[in-house]
DRENDO-1510 file (C-alpha; in Angstrom, 1 decimal, always signed):
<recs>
REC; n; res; u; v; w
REC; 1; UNK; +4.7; -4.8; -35.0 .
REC; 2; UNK; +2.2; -3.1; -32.4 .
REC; 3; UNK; +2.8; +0.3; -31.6 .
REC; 4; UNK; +2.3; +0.6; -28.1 .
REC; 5; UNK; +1.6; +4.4; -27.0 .
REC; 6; UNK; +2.4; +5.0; -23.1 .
REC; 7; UNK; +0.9; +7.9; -21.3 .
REC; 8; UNK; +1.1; +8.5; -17.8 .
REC; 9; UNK; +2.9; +10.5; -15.6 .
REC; 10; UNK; +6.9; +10.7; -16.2 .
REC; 11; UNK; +7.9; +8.7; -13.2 .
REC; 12; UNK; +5.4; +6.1; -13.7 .
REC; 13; UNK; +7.3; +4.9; -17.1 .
REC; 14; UNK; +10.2; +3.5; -14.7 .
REC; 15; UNK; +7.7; +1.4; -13.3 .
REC; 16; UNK; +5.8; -0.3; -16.1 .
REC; 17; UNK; +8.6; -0.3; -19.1 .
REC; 18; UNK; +10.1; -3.5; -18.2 .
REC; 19; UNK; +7.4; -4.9; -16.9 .
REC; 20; UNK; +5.0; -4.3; -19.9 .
REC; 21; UNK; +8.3; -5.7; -22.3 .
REC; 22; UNK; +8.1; -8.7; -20.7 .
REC; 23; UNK; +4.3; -9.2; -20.8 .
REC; 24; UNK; +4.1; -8.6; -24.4 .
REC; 25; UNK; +6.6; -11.3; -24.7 .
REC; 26; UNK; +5.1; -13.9; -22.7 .
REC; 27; UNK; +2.1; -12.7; -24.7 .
REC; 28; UNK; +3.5; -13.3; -27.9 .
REC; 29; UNK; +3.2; -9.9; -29.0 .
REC; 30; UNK; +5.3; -7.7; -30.8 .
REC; 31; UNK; +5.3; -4.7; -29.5 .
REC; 32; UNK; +6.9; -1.0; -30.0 .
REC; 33; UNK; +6.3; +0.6; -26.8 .
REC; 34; UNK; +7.3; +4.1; -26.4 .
REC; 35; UNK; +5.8; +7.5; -25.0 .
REC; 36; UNK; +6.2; +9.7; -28.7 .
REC; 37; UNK; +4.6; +7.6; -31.3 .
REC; 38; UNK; +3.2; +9.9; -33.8 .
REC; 39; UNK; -0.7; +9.9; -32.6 .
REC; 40; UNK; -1.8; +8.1; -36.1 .
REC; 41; UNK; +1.0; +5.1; -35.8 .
REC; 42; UNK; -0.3; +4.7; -32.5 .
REC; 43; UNK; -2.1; +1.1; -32.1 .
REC; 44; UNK; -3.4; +0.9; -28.4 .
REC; 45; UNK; -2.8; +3.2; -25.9 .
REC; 46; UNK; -1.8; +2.5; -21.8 .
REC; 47; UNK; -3.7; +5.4; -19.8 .
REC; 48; UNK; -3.1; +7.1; -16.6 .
REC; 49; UNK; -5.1; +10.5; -16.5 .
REC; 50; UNK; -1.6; +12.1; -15.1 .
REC; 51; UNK; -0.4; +11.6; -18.6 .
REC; 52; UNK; -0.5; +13.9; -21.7 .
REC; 53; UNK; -2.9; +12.2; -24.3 .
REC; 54; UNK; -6.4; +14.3; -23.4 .
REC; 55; UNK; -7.4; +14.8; -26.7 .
REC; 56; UNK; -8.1; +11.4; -28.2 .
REC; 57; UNK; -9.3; +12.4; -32.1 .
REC; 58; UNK; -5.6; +12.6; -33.7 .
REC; 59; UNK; -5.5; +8.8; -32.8 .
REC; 60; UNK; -7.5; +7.6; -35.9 .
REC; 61; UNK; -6.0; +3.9; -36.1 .
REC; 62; UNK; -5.8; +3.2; -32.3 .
REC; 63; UNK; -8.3; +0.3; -31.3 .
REC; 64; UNK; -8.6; +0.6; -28.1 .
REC; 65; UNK; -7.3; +2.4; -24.6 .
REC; 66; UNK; -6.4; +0.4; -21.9 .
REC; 67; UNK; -6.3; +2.4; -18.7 .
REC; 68; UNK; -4.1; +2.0; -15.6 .
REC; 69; UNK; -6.7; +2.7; -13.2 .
REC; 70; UNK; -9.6; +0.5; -11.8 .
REC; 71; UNK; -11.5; +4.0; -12.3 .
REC; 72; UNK; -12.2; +5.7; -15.6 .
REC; 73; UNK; -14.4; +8.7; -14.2 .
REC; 74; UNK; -11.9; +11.4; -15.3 .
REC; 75; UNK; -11.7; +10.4; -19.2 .
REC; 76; UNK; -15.0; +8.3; -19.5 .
REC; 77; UNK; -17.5; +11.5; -20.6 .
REC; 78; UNK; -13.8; +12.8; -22.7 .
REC; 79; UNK; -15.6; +14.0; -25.9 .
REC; 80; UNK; -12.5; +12.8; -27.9 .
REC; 81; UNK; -12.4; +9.4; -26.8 .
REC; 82; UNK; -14.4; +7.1; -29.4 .
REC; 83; UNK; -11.9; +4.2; -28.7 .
REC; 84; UNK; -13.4; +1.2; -26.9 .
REC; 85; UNK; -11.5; +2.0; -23.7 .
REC; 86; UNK; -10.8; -0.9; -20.8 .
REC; 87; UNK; -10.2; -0.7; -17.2 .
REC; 88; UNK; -8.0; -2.3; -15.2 .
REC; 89; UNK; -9.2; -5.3; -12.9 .
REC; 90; UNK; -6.1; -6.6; -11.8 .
REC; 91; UNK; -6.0; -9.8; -9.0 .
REC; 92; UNK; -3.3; -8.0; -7.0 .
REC; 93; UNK; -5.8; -4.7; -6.9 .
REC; 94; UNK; -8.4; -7.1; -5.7 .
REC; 95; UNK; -6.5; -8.2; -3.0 .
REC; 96; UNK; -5.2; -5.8; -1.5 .
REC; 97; UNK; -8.9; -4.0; -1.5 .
REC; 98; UNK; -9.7; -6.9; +0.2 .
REC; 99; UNK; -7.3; -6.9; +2.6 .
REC; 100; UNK; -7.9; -3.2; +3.8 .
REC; 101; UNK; -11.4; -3.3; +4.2 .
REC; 102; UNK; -11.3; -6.5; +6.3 .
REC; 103; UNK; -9.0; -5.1; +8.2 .
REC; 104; UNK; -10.8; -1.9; +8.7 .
REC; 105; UNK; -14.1; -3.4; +8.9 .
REC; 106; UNK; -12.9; -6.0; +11.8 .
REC; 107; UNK; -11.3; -2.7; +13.6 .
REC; 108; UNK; -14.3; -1.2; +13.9 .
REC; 109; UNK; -16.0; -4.4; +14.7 .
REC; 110; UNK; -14.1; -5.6; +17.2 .
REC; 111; UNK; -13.2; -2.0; +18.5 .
REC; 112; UNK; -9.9; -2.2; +18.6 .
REC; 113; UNK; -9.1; +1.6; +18.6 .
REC; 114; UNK; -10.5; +1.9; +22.4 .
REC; 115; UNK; -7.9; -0.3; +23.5 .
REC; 116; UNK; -5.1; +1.2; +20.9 .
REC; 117; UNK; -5.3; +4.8; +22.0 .
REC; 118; UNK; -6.2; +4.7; +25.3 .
REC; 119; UNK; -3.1; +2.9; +27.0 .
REC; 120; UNK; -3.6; +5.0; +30.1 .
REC; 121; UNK; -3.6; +2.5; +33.1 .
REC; 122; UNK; -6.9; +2.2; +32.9 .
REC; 123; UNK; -8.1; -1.8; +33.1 .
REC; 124; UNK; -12.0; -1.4; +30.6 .
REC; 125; UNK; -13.5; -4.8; +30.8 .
REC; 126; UNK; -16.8; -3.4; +30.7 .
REC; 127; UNK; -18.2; -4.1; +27.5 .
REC; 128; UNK; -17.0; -6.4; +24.5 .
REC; 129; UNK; -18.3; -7.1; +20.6 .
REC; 130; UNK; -20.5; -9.1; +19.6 .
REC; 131; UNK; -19.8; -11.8; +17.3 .
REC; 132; UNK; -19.6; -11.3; +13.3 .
REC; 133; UNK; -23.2; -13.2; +12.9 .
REC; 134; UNK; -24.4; -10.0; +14.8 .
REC; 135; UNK; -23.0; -7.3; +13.0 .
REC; 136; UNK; -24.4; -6.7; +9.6 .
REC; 137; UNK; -22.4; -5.0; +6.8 .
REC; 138; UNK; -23.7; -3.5; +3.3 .
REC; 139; UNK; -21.4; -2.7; +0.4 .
REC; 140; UNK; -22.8; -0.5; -2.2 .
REC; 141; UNK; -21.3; -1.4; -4.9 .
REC; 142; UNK; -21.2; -5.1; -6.1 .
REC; 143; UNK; -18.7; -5.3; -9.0 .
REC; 144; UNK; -15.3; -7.1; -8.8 .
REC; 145; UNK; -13.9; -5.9; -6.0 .
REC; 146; UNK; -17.2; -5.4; -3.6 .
REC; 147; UNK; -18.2; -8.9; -4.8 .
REC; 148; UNK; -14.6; -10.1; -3.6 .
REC; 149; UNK; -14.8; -8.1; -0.1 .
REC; 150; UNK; -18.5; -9.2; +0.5 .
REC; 151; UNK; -17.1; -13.2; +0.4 .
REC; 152; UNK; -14.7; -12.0; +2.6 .
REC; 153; UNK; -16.5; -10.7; +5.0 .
REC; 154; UNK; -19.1; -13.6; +4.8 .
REC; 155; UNK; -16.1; -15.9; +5.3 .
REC; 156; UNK; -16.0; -14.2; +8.6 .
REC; 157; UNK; -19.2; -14.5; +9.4 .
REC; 158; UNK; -20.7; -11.7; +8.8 .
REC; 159; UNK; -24.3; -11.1; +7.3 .
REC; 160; UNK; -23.6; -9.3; +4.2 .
REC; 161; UNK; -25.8; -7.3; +1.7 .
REC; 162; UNK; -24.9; -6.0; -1.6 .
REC; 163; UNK; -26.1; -2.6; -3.5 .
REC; 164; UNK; -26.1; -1.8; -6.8 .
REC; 165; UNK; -28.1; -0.1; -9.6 .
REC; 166; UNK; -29.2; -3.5; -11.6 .
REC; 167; UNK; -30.4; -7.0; -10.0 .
REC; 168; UNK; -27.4; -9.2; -9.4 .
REC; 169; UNK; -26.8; -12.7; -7.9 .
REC; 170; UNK; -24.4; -13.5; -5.9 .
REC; 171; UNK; -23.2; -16.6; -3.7 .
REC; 172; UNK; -23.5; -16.0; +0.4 .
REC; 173; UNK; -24.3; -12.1; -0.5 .
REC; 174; UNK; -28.1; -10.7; -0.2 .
REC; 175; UNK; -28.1; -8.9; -3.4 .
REC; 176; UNK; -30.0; -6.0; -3.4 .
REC; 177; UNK; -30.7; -3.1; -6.2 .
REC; 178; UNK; -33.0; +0.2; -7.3 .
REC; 179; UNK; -33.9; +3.0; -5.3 .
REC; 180; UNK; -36.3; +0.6; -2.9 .
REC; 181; UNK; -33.6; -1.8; -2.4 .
REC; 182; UNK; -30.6; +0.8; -1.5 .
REC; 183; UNK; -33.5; +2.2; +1.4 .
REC; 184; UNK; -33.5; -1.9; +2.4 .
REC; 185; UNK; -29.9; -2.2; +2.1 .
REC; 186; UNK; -28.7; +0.4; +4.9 .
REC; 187; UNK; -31.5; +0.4; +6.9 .
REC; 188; UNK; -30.1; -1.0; +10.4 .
REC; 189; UNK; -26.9; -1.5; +8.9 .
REC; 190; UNK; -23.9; -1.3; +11.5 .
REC; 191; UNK; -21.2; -1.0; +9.0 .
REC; 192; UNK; -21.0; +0.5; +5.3 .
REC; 193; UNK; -18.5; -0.5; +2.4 .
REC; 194; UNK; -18.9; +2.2; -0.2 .
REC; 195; UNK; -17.4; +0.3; -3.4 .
REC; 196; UNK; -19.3; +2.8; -6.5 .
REC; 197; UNK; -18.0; +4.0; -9.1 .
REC; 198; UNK; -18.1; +7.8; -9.6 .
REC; 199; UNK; -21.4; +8.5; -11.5 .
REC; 200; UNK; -23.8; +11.5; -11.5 .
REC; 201; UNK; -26.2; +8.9; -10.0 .
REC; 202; UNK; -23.7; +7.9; -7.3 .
REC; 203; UNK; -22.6; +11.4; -6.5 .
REC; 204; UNK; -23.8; +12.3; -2.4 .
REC; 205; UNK; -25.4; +8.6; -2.2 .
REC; 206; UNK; -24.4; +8.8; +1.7 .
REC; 207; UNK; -26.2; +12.0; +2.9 .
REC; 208; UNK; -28.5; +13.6; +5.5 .
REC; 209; UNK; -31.3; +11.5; +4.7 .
REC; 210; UNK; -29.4; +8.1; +3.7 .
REC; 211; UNK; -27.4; +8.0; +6.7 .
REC; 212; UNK; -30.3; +8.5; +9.0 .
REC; 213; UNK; -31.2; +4.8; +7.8 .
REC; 214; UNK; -28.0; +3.1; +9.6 .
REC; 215; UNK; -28.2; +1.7; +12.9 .
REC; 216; UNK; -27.4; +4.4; +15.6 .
REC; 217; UNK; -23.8; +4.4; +16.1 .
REC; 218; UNK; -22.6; +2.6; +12.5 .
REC; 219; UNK; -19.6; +2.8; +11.3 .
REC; 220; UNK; -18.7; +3.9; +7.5 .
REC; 221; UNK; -15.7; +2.9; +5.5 .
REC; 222; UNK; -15.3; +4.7; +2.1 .
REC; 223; UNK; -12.5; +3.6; -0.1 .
REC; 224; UNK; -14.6; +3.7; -3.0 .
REC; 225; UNK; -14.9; +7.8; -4.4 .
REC; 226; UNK; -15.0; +10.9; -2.3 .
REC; 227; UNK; -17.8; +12.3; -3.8 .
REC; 228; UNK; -20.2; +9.2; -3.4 .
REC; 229; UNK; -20.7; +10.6; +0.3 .
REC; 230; UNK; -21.8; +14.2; +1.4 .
REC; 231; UNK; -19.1; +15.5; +3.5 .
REC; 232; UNK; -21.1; +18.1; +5.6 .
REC; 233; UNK; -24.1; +15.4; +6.4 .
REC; 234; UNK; -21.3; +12.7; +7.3 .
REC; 235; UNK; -19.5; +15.4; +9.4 .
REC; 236; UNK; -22.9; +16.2; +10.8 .
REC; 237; UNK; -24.0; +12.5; +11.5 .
REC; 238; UNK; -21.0; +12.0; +13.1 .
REC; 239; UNK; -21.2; +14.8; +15.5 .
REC; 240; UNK; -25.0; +13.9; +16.8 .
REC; 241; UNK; -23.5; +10.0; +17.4 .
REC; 242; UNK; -25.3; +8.4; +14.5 .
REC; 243; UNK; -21.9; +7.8; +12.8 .
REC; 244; UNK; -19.2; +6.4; +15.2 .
REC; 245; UNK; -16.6; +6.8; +13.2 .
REC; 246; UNK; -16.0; +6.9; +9.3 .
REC; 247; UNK; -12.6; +5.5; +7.4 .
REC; 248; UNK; -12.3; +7.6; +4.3 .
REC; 249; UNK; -9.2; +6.8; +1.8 .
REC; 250; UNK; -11.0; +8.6; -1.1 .
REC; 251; UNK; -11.6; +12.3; -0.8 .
REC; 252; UNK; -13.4; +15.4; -3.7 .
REC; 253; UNK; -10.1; +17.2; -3.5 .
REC; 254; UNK; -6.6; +15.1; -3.1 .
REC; 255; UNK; -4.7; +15.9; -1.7 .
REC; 256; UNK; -7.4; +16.2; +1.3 .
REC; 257; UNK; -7.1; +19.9; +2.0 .
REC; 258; UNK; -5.0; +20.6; +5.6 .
REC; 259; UNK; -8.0; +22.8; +6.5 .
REC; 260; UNK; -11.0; +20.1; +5.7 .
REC; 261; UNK; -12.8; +19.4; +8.8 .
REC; 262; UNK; -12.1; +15.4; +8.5 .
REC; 263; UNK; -8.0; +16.0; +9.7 .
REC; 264; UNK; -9.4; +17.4; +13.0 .
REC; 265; UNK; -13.0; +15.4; +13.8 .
REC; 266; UNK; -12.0; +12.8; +16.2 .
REC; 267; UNK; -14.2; +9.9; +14.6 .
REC; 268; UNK; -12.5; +10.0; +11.3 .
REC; 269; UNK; -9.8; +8.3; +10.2 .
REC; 270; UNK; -8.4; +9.2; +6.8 .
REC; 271; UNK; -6.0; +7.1; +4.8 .
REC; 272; UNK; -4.1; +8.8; +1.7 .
REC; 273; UNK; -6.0; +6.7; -1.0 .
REC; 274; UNK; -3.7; +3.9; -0.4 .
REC; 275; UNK; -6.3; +1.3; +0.4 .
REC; 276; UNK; -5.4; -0.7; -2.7 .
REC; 277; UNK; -2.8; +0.0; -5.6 .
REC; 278; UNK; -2.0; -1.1; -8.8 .
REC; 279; UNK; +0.7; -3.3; -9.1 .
REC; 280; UNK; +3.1; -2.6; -12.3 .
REC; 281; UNK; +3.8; -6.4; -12.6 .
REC; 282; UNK; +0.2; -7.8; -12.3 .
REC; 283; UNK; -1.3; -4.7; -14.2 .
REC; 284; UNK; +1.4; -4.9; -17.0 .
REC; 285; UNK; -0.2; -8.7; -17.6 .
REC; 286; UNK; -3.6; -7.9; -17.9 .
REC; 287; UNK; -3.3; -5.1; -20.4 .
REC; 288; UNK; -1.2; -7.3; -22.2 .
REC; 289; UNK; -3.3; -10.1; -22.6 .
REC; 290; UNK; -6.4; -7.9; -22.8 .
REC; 291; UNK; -4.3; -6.5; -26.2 .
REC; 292; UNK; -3.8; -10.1; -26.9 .
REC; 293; UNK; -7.3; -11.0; -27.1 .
REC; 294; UNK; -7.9; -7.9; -29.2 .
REC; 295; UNK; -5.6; -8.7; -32.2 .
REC; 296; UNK; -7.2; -12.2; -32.0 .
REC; 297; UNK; -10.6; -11.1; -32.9 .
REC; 298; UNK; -11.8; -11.4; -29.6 .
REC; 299; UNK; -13.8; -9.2; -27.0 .
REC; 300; UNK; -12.4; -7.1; -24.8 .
REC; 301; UNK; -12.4; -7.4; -21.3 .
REC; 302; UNK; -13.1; -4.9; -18.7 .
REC; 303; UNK; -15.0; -2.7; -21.6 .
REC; 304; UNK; -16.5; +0.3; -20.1 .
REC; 305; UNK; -20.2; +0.9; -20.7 .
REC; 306; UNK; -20.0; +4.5; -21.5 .
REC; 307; UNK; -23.8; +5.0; -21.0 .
REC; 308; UNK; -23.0; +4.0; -17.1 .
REC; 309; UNK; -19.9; +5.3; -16.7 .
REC; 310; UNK; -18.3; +2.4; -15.9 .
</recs>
């Protein structure tokens, strides 16, 4: 029998009890899942950073931590945690990520908010997009989901190029990487994913100077992390026209503060970090199988390189 430690917030245990039971079953796991297992019965441990478990060295028999969240920057530099620890990449996450930055992407494409907010009797037939072939997009960030959003977008028919910090390859994307590659990546970009994780290296990756690189009137979409972009360059890019408009769903403080410029500015839209959530049905299956391949002798999957952060 696997003792099973679950720590998140109170509310979310509603959520993932039964679903967790019954992937442990299907599993074939036996499982003891509670939230008060003595810390050195405890076996594995599901994590959410909104639960109670921050000091990770009573938990001397625990072999790994499985988190709840796609992003492990608040416990990944934890001091306590010497546990291999896991992150969640969950199909259903994927998707929906997908889903909203298509959808946000082809807004700003197609410009679609001219004709949505200005229902004003007035007939503008004076200008129109150009097709997707036209309009080139970067995504920083190539991992799961910004691999799975770039062959959406090229799907589309959009040019896409990828960022990140080491050389990938990847079908129908332009993969780019290193310092000279992220100065080729947004150069003359019109629109810009930001899919990073949250690393000292990623923090203000978007700023005065990086943003000047876009094509004049670009759009950003950021429902990677707040920090990744400098919010007083973005605000002032926006203002002189070399932003058009910038999606944020991610934000340094969240709630987003009522008094932060970004409520007001006209060109931003913000989204309360909903652009894609974890599913307690879909989640519940990986962690269970990922536990699964741990009591077979297996590797983990989704094992966070601490030395990157991710």
């Amino acid at each position: 029998m696997l003792n099973v430690l679950f720590s998140a917030r109170p509310a979310a245990w509603d959520e993932y009890e039964g679903p967790l039971k019954t992937a442990f079953e299907r599993a074939g796991l036996q499982v003891n899942l509670a939230r008060d297992h003595a810390p050195e019965d405890v076996d594995y441990i599901v994590f959410a950073p909104t639960g109670p478990v921050s000091d990770f060295g009573p938990y001397t028999k625990t072999k790994a931590v499985m988190s709840l969240w796609a992003g492990v920057e608040t416990v990944v530099d934890n001091p306590t945690l010497t546990q291999p620890l896991c992150r969640l990449v969950d199909h259903s996450l994927t998707n929906g990520m997908i889903e909203w930055v298509t959808g946000h992407t082809l807004r700003h494409h197609l410009g679609m908010d001219t004709h949505i907010t200005k229902q004003d009797g007035i007939w503008r037939d004076d200008s129109y997009p150009p097709v997707a072939a036209q309009r080139p997009v970067t995504i920083l960030g190539i991992g799961a989901l910004g691999a799975a959003c770039g062959q959406a977008l090229h799907q589309l028919g959009f040019p896409v190029t990828g960022w990140s910090r080491a050389a990938k390859d990847i079908p129908n994307i332009r993969c780019l990487h290193g310092d000279d590659g992220l100065t080729q990546a947004l150069t003359g970009a019109q629109i810009v994913i930001l899919l990073l994780p949250q690393t000292p290296q990623t923090e203000n990756m978007l700023n005065a100077e990086t943003l000047a690189l876009l094509a004049r009137g670009a759009f950003v979409i950021n429902p990677g992390r707040g920090p990744l972009i400098d919010d007083d360059a973005l605000v002032a890019a926006l203002d002189s026209g070399q932003i058009a408009h910038a999606t944020l769903d991610v934000f340094r403080t969240e709630p987003l503060p009522q008094n932060h410029p970004f409520w007001a500015h006209p060109q931003v839209t913000v989204t309360p970090h909903i652009a894609s959530t974890t599913r307690p049905e879909t989640a519940a299956t990986v962690i269970a199988d990922n536990i699964a391949r741990g009591e077979a002798g297996k590797p983990f999957h989704y094992l966070v390189d601490r030395s990157l952060g991710y």
